[in-house]
C-alpha positions in Angstrom: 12.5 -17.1 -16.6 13.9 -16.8 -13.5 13.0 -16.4 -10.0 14.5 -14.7 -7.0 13.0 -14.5 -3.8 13.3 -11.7 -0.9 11.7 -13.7 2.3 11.3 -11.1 5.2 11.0 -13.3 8.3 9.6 -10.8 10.1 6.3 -10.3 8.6 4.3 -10.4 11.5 3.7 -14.0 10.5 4.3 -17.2 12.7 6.9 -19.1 12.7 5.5 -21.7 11.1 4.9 -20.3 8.3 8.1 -18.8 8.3 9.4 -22.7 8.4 7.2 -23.7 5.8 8.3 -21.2 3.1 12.5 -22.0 4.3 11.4 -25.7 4.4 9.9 -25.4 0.3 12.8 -22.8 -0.7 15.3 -25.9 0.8 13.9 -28.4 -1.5 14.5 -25.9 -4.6 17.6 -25.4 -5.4 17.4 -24.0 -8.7 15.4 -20.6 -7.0 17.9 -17.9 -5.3 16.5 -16.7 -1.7 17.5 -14.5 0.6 16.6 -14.0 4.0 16.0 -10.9 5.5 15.3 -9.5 9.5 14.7 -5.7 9.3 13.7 -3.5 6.6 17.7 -2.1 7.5 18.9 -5.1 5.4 16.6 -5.1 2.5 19.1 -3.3 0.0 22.0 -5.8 0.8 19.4 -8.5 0.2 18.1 -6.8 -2.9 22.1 -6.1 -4.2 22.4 -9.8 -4.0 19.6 -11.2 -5.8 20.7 -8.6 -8.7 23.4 -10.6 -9.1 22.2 -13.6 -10.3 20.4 -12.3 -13.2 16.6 -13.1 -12.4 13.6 -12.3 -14.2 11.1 -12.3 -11.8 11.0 -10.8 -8.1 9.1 -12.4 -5.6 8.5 -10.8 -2.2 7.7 -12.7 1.1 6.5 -9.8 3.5 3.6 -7.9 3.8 2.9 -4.0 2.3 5.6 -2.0 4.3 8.6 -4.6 3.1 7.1 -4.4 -0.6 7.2 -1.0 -0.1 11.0 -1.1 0.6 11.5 -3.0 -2.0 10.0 -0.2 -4.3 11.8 2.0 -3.2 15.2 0.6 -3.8 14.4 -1.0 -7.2 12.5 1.9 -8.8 14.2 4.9 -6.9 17.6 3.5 -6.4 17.5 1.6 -9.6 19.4 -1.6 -7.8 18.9 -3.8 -10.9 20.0 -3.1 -14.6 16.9 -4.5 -16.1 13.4 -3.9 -14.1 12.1 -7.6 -12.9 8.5 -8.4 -12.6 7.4 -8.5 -9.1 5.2 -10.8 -7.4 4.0 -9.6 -3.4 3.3 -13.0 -1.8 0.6 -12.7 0.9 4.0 -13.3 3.6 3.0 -10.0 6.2 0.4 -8.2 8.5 -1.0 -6.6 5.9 -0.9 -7.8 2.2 -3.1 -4.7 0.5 -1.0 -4.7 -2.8 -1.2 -8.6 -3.2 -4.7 -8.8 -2.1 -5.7 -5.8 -5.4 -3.7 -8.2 -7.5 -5.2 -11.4 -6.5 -2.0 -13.9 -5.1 -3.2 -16.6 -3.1 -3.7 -16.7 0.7 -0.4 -19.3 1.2 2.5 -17.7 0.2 4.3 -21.2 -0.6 1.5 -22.5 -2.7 1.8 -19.3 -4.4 5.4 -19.5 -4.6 5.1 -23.0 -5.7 2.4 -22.2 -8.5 4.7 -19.8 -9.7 7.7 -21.9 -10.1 5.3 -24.2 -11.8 4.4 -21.7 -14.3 7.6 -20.1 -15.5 8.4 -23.6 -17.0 6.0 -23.4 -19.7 6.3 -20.7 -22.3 3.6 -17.9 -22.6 2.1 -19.0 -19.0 2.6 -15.7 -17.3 0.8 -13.8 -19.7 -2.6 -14.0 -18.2 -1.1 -13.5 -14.6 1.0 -9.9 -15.6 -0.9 -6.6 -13.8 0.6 -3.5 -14.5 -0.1 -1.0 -12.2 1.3 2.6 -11.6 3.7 3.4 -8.9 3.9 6.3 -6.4 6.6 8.4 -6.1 6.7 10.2 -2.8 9.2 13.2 -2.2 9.3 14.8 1.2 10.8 18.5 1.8 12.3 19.3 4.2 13.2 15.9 4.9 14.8 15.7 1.3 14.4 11.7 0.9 11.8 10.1 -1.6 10.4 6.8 -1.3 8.0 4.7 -3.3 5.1 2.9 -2.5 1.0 2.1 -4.0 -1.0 3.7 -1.0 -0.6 6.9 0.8 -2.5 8.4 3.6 -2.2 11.4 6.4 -3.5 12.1 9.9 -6.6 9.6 10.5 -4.7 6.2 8.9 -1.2 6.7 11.2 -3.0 6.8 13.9 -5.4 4.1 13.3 -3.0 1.8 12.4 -1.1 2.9 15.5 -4.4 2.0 17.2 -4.9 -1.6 15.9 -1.2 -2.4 16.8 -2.0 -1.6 20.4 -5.4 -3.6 20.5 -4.6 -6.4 19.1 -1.1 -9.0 19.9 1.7 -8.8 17.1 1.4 -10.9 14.6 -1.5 -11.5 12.1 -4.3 -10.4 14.6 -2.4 -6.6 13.5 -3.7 -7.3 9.6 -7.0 -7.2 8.3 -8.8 -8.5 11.2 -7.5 -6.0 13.1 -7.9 -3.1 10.5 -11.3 -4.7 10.0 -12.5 -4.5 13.3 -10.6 -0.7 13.8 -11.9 0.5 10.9 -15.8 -0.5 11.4 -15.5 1.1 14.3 -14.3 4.4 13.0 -17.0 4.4 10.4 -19.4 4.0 13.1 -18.2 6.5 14.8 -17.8 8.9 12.6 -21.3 8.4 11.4 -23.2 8.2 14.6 -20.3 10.3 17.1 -18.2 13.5 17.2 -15.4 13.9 15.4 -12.1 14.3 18.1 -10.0 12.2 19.5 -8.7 9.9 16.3 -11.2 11.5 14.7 -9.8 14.7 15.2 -10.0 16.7 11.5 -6.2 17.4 10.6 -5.4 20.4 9.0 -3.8 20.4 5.3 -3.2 22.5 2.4 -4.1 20.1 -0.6 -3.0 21.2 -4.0 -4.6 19.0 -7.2 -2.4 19.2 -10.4 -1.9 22.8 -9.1 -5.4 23.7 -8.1 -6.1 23.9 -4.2 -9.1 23.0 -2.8 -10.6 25.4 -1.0 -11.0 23.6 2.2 -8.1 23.3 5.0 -9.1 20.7 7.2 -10.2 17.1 6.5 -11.3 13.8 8.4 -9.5 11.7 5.5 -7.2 11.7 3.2 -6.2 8.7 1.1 -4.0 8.0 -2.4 -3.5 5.2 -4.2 -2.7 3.6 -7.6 -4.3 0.2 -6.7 -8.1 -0.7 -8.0 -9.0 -1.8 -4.3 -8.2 -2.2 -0.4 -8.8 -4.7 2.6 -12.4 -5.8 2.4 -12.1 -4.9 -1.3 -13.3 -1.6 -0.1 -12.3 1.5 -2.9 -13.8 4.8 -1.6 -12.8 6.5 -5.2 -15.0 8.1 -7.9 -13.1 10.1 -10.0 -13.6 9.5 -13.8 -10.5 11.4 -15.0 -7.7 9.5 -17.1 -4.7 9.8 -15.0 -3.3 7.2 -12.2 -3.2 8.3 -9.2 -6.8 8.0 -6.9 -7.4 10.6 -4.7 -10.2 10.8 -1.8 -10.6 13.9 0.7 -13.4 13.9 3.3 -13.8 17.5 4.7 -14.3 18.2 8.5 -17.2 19.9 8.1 -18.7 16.9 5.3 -22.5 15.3 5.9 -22.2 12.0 7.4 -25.2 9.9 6.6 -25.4 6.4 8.1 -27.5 4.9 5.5 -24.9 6.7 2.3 -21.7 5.6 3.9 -21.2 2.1 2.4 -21.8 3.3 -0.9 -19.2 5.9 -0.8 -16.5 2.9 0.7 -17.1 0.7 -2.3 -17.0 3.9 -4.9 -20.5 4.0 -5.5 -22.0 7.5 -3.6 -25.1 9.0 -5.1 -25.0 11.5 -7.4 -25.5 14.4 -4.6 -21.8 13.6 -2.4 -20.0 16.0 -4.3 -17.3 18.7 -3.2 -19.9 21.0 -1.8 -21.1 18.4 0.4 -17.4 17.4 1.9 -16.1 14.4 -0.6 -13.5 15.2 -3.2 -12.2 12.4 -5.5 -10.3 12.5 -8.6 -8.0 10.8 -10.6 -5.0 12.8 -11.0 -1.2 12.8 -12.1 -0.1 15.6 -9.1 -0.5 16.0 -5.8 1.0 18.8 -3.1 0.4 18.6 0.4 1.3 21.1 3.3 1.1 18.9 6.5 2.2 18.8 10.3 0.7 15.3 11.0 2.3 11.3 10.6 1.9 9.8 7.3 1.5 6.2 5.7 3.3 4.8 2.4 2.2 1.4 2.7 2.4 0.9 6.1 5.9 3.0 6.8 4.7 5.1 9.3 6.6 8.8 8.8 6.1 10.7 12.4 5.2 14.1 12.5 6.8 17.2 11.1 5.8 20.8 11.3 5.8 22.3 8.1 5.7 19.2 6.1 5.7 19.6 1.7 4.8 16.3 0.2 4.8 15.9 -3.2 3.0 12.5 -5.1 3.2 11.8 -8.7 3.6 8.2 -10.8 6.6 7.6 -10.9 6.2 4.5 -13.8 4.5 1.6 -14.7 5.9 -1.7 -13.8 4.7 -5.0 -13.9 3.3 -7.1 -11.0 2.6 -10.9 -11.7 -0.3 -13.1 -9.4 0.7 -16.0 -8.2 
């Protein structure tokens, strides 16, 4: 099988490590590369390495460059045959590669990879398939693809931890770490404005609305688990798509809210409390505030339609 690799050097990681990975990628040959700056140039980089007839797609960049890539090899259908893709822990944030289980150094990942595909059979235990989101934006009229989606509370968080904390890996789960306990603790113990501020949506579950129009969170997803391996999820339905909505008015007990992070609430956190979660195939949103597909930030616009669904399976591979 063979291997192509899309190495974003502008990852948020140092440029050491960017040397490392160009220093291991000189000494093989055999493995096509290309290098990439912006997320501008990830289709020319991706129209190139769909040339030389690889197997298996690895990506050096965090969530928001995967997310590109997604969006240009399932929506835009740049290669004839689907590869396999493998996300390399290369970026800020590395949520998609973390759920799969890659290895913290993206060259000894790469490198354990390489090693693999030259036996037969040896990627069979190492194959996750896993459900992608389709995204489609009206009025905008553009559609994207990505494995996490959030609205309101997330943008601005994130928008937080990249002003706290220097560029670079500080901005990736420390950073989120640190932002996010803080939130929690807040939003526990404090009122709810400022980042808190409950964001007003019209939320529309595989054409049911809940009754509720304004929320403190909102998240989406098709992975099993996030940063800190947290997965705020209950729903027991057989579809793909995870869904969480915390309502403004919802009770915030100190003591409950680690158990609802890691998907375990008690039995009484239910809708009439404030917590929705389901596992669904649909979802229709009606928002005015920023959202987050894997870490592409989309600013605000009034009158917003967003539509999620899952788009297809296709098969990651830890490395």
């Amino acid at each position: 099988m063979r291997i192509g690799i899309l190495n974003n050097l502008r990852a948020g990681r140092s440029q050491r490590r960017v040397a490392r990975m160009l220093a291991f990628l000189a000494r093989c040959p055999e493995i096509p590369h290309v290098e990439t700056n912006s997320g501008e140039h990830v289709q020319d980089a991706l129209l190139t390495l769909a040339n030389q007839d690889i197997d298996i797609l690895a990506v050096n960049g965090g969530d928001g460059t995967l997310q590109r890539v997604l969006t240009e090899i399932v929506g835009n259908k740049l290669f004839a045959k689907m590869p396999a893709i493998v996300p390399l822990r290369g970026g800020r944030t590395n949520m998609i590669a973390l759920d799969i289980g890659s290895q913290r150094n993206p060259v000894a990942a790469l490198a354990t990879l390489r090693d693999s595909t030259r036996s037969p059979g040896s990627l069979n235990g190492r194959m996750i398939e896993r459900a992608v989101l389709r995204m489609d934006l009206e009025p905008d009229g553009v559609t994207h693809y990505g494995m996490s989606f959030s609205v309101g509370l997330l943008p601005r968080a994130i928008e937080l931890t990249h002003r706290m904390f220097p560029e670079g890996r500080a901005q990736g789960v420390l950073g989120s770490g640190i932002v996010a306990g803080g939130l929690v603790l807040r939003a526990a113990f404090g009122t709810l404005d400022g980042i808190l501020q409950p964001d007003r949506m019209e939320i529309v579950l595989e054409g049911k609305p809940l009754p509720t129009k304004e929320f403190i969170l909102m998240l989406v997803t098709t992975l099993d688990k996030f940063f800190l391996r947290l997965c705020p999820f209950w729903g027991r339905e057989n579809a793909p798509i995870r869904f969480l909505a915390v309502a403004a008015g919802a009770v915030r007990p100190p003591l409950v809210l680690p158990r609802i992070l890691y998907g375990r609430p008690p039995a009484w956190i239910t809708p009439e409390v404030g917590y929705t979660s389901h596992n669904v195939n649909h979802i229709e949103l009606r928002v005015d505030c920023g959202l987050v597909l894997d870490g592409e930030m989309f600013a605000p616009r009034p009158g917003r339609i967003v539509r999620l669904s899952a788009a297809q399976q296709i098969n990651f591979v830890r490395a």
